[in-house]
N, C-alpha and C positions, 0 to 999 in steps of 0.2 A: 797282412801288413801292407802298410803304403810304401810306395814306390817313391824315390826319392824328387821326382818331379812333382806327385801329389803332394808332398810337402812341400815341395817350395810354393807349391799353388797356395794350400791353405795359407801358406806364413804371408804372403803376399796377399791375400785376402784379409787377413787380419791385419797386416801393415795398414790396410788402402780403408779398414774400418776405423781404424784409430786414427790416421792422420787426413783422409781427404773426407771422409763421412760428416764427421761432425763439422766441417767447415761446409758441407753444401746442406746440415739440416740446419747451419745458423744463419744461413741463406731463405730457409722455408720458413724457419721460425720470423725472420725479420721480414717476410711477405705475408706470415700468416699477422703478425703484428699490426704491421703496416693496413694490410685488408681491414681486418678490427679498427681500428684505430678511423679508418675512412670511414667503416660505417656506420658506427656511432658520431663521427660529424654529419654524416649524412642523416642519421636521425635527429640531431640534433638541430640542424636544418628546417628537417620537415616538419617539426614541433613548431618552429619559432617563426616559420613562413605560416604552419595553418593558423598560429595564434595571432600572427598579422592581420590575417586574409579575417578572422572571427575580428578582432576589434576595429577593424575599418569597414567592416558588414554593421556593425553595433553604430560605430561614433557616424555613420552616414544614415544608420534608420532614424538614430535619436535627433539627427541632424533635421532629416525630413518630416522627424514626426514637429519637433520644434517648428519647422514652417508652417506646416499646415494650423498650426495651435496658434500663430501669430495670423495667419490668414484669415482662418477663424473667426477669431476675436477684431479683425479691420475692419469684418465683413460685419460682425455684431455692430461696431461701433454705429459704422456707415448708415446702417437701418434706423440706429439710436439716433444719431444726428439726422436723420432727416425726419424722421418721424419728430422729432423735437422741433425742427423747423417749419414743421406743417403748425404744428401746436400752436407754436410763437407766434405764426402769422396769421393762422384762426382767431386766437385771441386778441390780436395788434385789433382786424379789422372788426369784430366786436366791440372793442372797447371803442375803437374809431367810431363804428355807426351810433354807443350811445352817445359820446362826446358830441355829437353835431346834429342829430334830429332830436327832433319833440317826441315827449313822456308817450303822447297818446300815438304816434303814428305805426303803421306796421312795422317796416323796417326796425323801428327802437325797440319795439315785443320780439322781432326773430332776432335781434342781437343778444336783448337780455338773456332769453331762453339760453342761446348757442353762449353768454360769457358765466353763465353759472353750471352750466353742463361741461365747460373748459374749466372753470373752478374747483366745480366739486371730485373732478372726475377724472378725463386721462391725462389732463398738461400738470397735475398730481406727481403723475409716473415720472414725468420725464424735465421739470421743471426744476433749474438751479435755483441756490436760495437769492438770487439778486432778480429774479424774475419773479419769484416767488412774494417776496417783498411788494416788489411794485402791483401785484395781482393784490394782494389782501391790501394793500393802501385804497386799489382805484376800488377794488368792493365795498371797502367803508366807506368809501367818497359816494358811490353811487347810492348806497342805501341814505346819507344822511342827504342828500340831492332828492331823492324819489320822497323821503318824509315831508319835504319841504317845513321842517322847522327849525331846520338849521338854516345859516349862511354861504352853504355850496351851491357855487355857480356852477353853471356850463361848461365853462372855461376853465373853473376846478376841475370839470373830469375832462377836459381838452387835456391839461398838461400832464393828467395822471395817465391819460391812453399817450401822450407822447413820453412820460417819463418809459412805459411800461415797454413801446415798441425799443427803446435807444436800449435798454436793458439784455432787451433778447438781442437787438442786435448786436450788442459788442460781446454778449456771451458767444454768441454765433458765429463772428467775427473773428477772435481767441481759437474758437474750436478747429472752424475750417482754413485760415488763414493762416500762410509761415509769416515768421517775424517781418520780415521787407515788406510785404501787400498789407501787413494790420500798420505799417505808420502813414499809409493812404485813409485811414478810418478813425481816428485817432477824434475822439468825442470827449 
C-alpha cells in the first residue's frame, strides 16, 4: 500500500497535470502554431521572390533581345540607304554624261552601258517608285533621242537627268534627314 505522503504526491501530480499542463502545452501548441504559420510565409516568400527574380530574368532577355532585333534592322537599313545612295548617284552621273556629250564620244558609250546596267539591274533592288518613274521617263527620252526620229533634244534629256537627280535626292533627303534639316532642302 501507499504511504500517505505517496498520495499526496500522486494527487498533486495529477493536480499540476490538470491545471498547469495544459496551460504550458497551449504555450507549445501556440509556438508550434506560431513556427507553422512563419514558415509557410517564409515559403510563401520564397515562391514569390523566385518568381520575381524568373520574370525580371524574362522581361530584361526579351527586353535585350528586342534591342538587338531594333539594332539589327538600323544596321540593315543603314547598308540599305547607302547602298541606295551609291545607286542614286551612279545613275544621277550617267544620266548627266548622256545629257551633255555627243551620241558618238566615249564617255556617252560608258554612260549608256553603266545607265542600262543601273536600269536593268541593281538600282531595281533598291529604287523608290518616284526614282523609279523618273528612270523609265529618261530611258524613253534617251531611246526616242538616240532614234533621231523624234523631236528629243539634248536638253530633253538634260532636264530628264536633272528631274531624276532632285527625285533621288529628296527621296534621300526624307530618308536620312529629321524634320528641321529637310525644310533647309525643300525643292
Amino acid at each position: 500500500m501507499l504511504s500517505h505522503e505517496e498520495k499526496s504526491r500522486i494527487a498533486d501530480e495529477e493536480q499540476y497535470r490538470r491545471e498547469i499542463a495544459p496551460k504550458s502545452r497551449s504555450n507549445i501548441d501556440l509556438i508550434e502554431t506560431t513556427t507553422k504559420i512563419l514558415q509557410g510565409i517564409a515559403i510563401i516568400a520564397g515562391i514569390w521572390a523566385t518568381y520575381y527574380a524568373y520574370k525580371k530574368q524574362n522581361d530584361d532577355k526579351a527586353a535585350q533581345e528586342k534591342e538587338r532585333t531594333l539594332q539589327t534592322a538600323r544596321e540593315f537599313r543603314k547598308s540599305f540607304y547607302e547602298k541606295q545612295l551609291q545607286y542614286y548617284a551612279e545613275a544621277a552621273e550617267a544620266t548627266a554624261t548622256l545629257a551633255t556629250e555627243a551620241t558618238d564620244d566615249e564617255d556617252y558609250i560608258k554612260a549608256r552601258k553603266n545607265f542600262y546596267r543601273l536600269f536593268w539591274g541593281r538600282l531595281s533592288i533598291v529604287e523608290d517608285s518616284s526614282v523609279e518613274a523618273k528612270m523609265v521617263l529618261f530611258e524613253r527620252l534617251l531611246s526616242r533621242y538616240e532614234c533621231k526620229t523624234d523631236s528629243v533634244s539634248q536638253r530633253d534629256l538634260q532636264l530628264g537627268s536633272l528631274n531624276l537627280a532632285h527625285a533621288a535626292s529628296r527621296y534621300t533627303i526624307n530618308v536620312w534627314l529629321d524634320s528641321t534639316e529637310r525644310q533647309r532642302y525643300r525643292r
